[in-house]
Jmol script that loads the backbone (N, CA, C; Angstrom):
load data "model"
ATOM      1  N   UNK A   1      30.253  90.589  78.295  1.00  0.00           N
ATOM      2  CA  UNK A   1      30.787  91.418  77.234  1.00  0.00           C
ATOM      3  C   UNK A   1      32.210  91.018  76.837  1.00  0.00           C
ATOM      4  N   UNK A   2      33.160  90.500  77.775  1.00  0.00           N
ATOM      5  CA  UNK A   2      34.181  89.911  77.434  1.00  0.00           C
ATOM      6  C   UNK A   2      34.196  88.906  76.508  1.00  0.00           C
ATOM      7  N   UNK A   3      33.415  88.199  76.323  1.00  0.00           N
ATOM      8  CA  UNK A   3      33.321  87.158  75.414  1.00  0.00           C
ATOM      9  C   UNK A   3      32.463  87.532  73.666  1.00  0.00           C
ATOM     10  N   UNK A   4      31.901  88.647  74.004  1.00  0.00           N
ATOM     11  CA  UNK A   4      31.944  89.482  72.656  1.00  0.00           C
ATOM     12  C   UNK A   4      32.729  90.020  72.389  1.00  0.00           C
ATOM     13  N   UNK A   5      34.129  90.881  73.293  1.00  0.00           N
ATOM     14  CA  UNK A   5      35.039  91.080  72.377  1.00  0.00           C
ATOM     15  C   UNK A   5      36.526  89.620  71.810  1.00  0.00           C
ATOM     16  N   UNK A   6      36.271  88.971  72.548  1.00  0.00           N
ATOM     17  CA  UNK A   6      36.905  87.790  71.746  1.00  0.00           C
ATOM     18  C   UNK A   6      35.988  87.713  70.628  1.00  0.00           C
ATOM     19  N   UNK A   7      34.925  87.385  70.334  1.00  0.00           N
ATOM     20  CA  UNK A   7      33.951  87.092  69.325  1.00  0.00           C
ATOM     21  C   UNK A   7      34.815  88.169  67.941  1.00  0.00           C
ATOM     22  N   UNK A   8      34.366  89.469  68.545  1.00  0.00           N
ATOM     23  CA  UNK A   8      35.090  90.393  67.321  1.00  0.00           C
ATOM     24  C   UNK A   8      36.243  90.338  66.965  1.00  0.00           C
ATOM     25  N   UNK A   9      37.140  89.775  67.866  1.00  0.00           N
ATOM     26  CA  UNK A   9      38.670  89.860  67.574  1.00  0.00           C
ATOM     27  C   UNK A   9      38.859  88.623  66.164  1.00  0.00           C
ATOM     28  N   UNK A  10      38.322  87.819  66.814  1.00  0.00           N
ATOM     29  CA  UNK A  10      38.175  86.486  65.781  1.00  0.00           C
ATOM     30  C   UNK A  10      37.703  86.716  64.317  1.00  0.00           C
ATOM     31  N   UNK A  11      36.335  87.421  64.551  1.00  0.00           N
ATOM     32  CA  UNK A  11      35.623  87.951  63.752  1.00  0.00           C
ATOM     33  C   UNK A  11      36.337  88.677  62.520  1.00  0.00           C
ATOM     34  N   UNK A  12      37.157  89.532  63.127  1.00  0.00           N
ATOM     35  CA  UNK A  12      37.718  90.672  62.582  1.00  0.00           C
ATOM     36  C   UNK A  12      39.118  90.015  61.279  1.00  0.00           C
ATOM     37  N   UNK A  13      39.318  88.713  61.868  1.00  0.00           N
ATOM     38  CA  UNK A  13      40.500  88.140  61.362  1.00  0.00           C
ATOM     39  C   UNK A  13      40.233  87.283  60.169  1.00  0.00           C
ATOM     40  N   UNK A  14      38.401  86.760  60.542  1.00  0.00           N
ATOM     41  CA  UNK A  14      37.677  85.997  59.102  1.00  0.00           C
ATOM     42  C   UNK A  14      37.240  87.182  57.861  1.00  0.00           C
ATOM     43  N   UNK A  15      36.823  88.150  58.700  1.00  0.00           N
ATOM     44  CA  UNK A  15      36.861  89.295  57.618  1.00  0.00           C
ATOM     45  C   UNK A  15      38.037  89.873  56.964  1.00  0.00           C
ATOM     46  N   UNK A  16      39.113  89.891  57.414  1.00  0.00           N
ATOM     47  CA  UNK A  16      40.075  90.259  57.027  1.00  0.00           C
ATOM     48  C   UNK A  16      40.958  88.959  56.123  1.00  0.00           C
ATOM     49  N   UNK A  17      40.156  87.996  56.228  1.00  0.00           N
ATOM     50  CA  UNK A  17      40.707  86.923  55.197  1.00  0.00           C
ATOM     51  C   UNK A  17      40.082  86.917  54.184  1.00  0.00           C
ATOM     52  N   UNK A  18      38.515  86.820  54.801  1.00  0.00           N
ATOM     53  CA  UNK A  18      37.248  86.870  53.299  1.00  0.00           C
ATOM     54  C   UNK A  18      37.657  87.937  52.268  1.00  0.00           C
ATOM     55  N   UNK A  19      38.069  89.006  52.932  1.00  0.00           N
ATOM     56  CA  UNK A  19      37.932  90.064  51.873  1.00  0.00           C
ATOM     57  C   UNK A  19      39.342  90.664  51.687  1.00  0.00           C
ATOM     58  N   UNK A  20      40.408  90.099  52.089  1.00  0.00           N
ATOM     59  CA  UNK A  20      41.619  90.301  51.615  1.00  0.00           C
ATOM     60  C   UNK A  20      41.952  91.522  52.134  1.00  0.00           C
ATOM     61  N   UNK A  21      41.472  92.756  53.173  1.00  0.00           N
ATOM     62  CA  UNK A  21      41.935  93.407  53.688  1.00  0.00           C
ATOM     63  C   UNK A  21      41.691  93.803  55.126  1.00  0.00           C
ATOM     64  N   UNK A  22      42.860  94.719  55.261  1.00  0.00           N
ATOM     65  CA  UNK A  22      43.300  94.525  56.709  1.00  0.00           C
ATOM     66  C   UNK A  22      42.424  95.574  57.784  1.00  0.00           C
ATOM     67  N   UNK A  23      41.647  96.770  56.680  1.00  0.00           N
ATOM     68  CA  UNK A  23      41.167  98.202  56.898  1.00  0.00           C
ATOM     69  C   UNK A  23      39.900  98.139  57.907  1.00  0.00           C
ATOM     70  N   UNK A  24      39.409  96.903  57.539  1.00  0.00           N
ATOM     71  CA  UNK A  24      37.877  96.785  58.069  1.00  0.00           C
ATOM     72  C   UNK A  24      37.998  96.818  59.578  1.00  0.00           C
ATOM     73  N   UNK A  25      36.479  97.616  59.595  1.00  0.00           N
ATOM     74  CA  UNK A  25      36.403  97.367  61.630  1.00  0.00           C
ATOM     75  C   UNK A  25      35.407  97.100  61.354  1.00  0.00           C
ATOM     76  N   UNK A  26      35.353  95.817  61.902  1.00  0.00           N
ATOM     77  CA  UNK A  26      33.613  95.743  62.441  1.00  0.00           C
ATOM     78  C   UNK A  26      32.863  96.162  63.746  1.00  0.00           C
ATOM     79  N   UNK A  27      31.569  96.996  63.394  1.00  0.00           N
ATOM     80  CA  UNK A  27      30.850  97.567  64.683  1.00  0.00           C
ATOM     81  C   UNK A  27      29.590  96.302  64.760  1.00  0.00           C
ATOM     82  N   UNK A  28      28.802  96.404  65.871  1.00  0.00           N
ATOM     83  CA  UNK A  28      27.790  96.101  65.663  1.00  0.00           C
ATOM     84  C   UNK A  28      26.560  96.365  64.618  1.00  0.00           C
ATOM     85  N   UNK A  29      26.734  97.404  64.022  1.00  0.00           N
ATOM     86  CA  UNK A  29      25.655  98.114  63.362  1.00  0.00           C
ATOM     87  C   UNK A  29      26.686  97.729  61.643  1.00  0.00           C
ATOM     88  N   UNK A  30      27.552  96.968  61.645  1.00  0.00           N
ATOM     89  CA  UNK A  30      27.978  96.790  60.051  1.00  0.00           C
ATOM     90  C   UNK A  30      27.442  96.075  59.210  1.00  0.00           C
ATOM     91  N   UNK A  31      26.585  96.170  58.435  1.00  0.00           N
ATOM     92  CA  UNK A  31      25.643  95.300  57.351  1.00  0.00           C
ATOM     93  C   UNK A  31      26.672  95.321  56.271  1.00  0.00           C
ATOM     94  N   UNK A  32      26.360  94.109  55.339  1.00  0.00           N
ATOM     95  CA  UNK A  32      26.530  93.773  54.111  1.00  0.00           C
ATOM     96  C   UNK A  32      26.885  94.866  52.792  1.00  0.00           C
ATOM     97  N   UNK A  33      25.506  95.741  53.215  1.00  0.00           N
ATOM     98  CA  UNK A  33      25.549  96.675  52.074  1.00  0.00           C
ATOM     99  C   UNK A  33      26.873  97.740  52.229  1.00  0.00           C
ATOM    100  N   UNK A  34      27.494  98.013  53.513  1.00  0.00           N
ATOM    101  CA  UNK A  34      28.392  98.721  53.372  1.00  0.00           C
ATOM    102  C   UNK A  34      29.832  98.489  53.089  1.00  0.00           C
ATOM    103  N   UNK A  35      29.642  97.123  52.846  1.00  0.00           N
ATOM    104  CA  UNK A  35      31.351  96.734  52.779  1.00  0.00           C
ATOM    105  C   UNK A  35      31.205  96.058  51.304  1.00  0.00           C
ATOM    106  N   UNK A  36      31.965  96.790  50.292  1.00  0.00           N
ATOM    107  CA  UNK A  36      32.327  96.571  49.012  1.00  0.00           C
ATOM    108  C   UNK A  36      33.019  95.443  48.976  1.00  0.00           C
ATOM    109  N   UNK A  37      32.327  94.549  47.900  1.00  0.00           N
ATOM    110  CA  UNK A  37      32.381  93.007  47.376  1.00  0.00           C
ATOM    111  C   UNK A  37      31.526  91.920  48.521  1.00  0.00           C
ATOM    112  N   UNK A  38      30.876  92.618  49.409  1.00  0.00           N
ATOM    113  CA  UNK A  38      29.921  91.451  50.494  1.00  0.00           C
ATOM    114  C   UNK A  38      28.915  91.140  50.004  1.00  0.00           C
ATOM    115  N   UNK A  39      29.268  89.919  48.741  1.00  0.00           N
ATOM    116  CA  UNK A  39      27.981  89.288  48.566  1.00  0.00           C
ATOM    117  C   UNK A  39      27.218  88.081  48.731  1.00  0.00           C
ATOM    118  N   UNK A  40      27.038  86.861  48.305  1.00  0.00           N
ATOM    119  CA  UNK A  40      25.960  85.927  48.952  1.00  0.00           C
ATOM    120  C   UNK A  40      27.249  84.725  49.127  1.00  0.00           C
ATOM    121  N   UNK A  41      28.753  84.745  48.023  1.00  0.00           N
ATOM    122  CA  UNK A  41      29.280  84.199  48.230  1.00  0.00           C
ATOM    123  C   UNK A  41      30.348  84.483  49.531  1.00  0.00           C
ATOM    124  N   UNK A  42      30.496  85.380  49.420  1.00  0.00           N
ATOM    125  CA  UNK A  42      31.651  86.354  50.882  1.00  0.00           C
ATOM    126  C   UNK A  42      30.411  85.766  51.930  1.00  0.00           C
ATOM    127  N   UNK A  43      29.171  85.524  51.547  1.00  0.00           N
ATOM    128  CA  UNK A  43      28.273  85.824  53.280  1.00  0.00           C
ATOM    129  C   UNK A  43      28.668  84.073  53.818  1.00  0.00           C
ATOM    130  N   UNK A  44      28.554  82.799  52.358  1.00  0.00           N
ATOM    131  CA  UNK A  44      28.604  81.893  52.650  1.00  0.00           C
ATOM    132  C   UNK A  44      30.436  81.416  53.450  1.00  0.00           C
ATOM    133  N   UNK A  45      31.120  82.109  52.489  1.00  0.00           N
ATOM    134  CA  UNK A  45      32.644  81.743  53.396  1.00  0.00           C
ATOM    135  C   UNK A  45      32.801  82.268  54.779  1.00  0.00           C
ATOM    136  N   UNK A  46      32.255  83.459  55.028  1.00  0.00           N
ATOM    137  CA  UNK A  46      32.102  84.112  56.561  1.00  0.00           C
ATOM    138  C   UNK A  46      31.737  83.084  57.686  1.00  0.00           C
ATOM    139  N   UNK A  47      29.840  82.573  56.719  1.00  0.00           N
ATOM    140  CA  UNK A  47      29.540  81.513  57.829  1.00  0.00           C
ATOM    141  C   UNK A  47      30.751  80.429  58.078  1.00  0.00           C
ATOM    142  N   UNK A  48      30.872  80.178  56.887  1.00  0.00           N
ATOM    143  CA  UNK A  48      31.916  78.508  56.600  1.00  0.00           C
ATOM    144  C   UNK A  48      32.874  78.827  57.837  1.00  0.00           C
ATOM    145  N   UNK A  49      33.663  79.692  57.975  1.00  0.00           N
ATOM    146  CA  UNK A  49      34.366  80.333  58.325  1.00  0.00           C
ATOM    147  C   UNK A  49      34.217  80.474  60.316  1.00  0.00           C
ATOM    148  N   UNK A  50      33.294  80.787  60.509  1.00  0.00           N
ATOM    149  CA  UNK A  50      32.465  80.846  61.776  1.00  0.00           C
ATOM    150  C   UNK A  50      32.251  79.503  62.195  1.00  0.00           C
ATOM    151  N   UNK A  51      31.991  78.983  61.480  1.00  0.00           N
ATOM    152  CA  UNK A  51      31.341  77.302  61.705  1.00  0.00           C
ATOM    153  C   UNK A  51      32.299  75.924  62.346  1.00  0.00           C
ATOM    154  N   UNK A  52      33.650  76.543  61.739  1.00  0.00           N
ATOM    155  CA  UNK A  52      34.795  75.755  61.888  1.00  0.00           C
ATOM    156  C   UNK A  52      35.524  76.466  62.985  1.00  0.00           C
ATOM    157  N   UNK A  53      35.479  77.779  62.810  1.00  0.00           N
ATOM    158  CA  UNK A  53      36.252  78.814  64.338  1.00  0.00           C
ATOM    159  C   UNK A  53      35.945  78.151  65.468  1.00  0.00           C
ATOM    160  N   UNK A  54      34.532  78.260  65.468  1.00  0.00           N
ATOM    161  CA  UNK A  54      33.595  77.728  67.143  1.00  0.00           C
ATOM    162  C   UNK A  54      33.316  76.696  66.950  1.00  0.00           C
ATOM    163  N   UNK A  55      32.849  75.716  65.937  1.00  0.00           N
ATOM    164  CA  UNK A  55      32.809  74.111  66.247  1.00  0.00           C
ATOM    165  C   UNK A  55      31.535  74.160  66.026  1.00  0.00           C
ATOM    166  N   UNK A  56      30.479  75.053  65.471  1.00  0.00           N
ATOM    167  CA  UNK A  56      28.956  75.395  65.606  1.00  0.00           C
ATOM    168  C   UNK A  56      28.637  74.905  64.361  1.00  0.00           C
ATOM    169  N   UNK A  57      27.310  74.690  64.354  1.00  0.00           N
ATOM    170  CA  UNK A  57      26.601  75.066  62.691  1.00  0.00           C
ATOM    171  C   UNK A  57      25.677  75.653  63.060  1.00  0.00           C
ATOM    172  N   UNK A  58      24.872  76.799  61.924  1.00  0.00           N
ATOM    173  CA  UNK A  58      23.911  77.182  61.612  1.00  0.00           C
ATOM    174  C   UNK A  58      22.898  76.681  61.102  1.00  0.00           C
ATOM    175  N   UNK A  59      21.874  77.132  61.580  1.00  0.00           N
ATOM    176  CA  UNK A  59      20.857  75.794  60.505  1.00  0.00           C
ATOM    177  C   UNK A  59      20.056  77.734  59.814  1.00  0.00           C
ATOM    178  N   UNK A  60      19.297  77.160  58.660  1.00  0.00           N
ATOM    179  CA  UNK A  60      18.337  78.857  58.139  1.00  0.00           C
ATOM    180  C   UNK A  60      17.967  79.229  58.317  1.00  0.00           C
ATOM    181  N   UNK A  61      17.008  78.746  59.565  1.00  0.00           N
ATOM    182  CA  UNK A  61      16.338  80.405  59.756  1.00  0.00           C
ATOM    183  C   UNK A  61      17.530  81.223  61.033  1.00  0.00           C
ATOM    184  N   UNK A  62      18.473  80.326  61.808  1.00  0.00           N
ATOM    185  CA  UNK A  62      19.125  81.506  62.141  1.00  0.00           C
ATOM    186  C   UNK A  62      20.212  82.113  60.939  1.00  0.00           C
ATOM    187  N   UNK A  63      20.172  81.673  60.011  1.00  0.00           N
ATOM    188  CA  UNK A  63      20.999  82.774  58.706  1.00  0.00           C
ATOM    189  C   UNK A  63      20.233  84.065  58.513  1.00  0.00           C
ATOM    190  N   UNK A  64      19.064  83.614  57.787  1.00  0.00           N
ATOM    191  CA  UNK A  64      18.020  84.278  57.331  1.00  0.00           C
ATOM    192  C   UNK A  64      17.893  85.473  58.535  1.00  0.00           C
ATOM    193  N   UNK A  65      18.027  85.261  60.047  1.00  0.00           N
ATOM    194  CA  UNK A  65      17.259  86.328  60.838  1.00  0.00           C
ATOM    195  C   UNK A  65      18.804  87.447  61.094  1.00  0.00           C
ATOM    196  N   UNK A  66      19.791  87.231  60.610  1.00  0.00           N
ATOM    197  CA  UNK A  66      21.084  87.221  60.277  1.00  0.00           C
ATOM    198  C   UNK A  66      20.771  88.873  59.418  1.00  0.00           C
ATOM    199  N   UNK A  67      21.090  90.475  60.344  1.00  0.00           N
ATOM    200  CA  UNK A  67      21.120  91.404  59.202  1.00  0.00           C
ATOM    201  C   UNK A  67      22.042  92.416  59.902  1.00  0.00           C
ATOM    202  N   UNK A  68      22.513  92.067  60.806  1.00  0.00           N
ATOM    203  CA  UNK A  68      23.906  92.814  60.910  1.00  0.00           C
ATOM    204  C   UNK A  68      25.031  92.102  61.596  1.00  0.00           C
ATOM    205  N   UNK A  69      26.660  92.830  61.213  1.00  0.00           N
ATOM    206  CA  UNK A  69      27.872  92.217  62.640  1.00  0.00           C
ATOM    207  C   UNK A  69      27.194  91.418  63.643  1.00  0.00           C
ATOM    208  N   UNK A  70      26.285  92.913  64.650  1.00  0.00           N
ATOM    209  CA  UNK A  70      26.101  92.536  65.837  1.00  0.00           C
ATOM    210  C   UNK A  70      25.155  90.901  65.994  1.00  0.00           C
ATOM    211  N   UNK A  71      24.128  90.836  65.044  1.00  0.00           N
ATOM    212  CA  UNK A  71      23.198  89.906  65.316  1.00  0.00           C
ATOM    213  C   UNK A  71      24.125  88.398  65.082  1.00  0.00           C
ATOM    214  N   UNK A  72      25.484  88.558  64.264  1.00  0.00           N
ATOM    215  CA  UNK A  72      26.363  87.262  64.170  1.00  0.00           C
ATOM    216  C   UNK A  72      26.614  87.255  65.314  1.00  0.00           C
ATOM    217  N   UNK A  73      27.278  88.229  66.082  1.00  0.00           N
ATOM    218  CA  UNK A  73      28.089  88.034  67.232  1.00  0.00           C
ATOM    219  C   UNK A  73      26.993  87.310  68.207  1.00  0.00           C
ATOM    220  N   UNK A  74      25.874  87.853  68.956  1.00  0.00           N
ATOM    221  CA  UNK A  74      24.878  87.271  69.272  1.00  0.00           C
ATOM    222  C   UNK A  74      24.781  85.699  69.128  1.00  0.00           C
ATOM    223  N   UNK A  75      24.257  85.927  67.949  1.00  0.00           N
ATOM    224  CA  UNK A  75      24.406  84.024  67.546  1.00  0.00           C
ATOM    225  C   UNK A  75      25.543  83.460  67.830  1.00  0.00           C
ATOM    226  N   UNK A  76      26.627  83.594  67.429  1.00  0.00           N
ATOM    227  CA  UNK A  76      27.695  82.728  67.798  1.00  0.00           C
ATOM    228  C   UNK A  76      27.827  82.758  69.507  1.00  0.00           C
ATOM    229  N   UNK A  77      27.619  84.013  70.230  1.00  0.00           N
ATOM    230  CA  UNK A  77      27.460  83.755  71.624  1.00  0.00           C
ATOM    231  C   UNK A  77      26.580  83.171  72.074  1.00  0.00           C
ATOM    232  N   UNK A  78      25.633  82.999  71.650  1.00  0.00           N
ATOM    233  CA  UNK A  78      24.278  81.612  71.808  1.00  0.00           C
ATOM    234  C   UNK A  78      24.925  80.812  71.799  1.00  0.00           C
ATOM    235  N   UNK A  79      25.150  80.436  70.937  1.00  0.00           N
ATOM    236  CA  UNK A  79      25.301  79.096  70.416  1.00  0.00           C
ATOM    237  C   UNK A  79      26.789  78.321  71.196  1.00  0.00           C
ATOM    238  N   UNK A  80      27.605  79.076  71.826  1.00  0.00           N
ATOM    239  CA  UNK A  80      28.804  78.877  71.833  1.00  0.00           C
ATOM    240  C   UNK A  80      28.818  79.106  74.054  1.00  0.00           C
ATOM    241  N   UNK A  81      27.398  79.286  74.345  1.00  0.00           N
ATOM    242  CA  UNK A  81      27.306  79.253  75.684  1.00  0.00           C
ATOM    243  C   UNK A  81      27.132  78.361  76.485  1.00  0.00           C
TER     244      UNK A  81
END
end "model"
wireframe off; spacefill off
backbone 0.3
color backbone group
């Protein structure tokens, strides 16, 4: 669990760049639809964003299976184990 909250801390700092503010918390349970202006381009700079943080890439179907915070955090802790 320690290494998910580094995940969010990080996390918290690409969101707070993508979207130009400082207000956001991300939970596990935060989808797309609730955060005003998160759309296909905000989803692609997030990844971009993720990709270069951890040194990872995504390939599509783990995007696609991709429908909340928590399931990023997940993946990037996969991937990053």
């Amino acid at each position: 669990m320690a290494a998910d909250a580094g995940i969010y801390d990080a996390l918290t700092e690409i969101f707070h760049d993508v979207f130009m503010r400082d207000d956001l918390k991300l939970t596990p349970e935060l989808t797309a639809k609730q955060v005003q202006g998160w759309d296909s381009f905000k989803q692609i700079e997030i990844i971009m964003a993720c990709e270069e943080k951890w040194g990872i890439k995504f390939n599509t179907r783990e995007l696609d299976s991709l429908r909340s915070v928590g399931d990023l955090v997940s993946l990037i802790n996969t991937k990053t184990a």
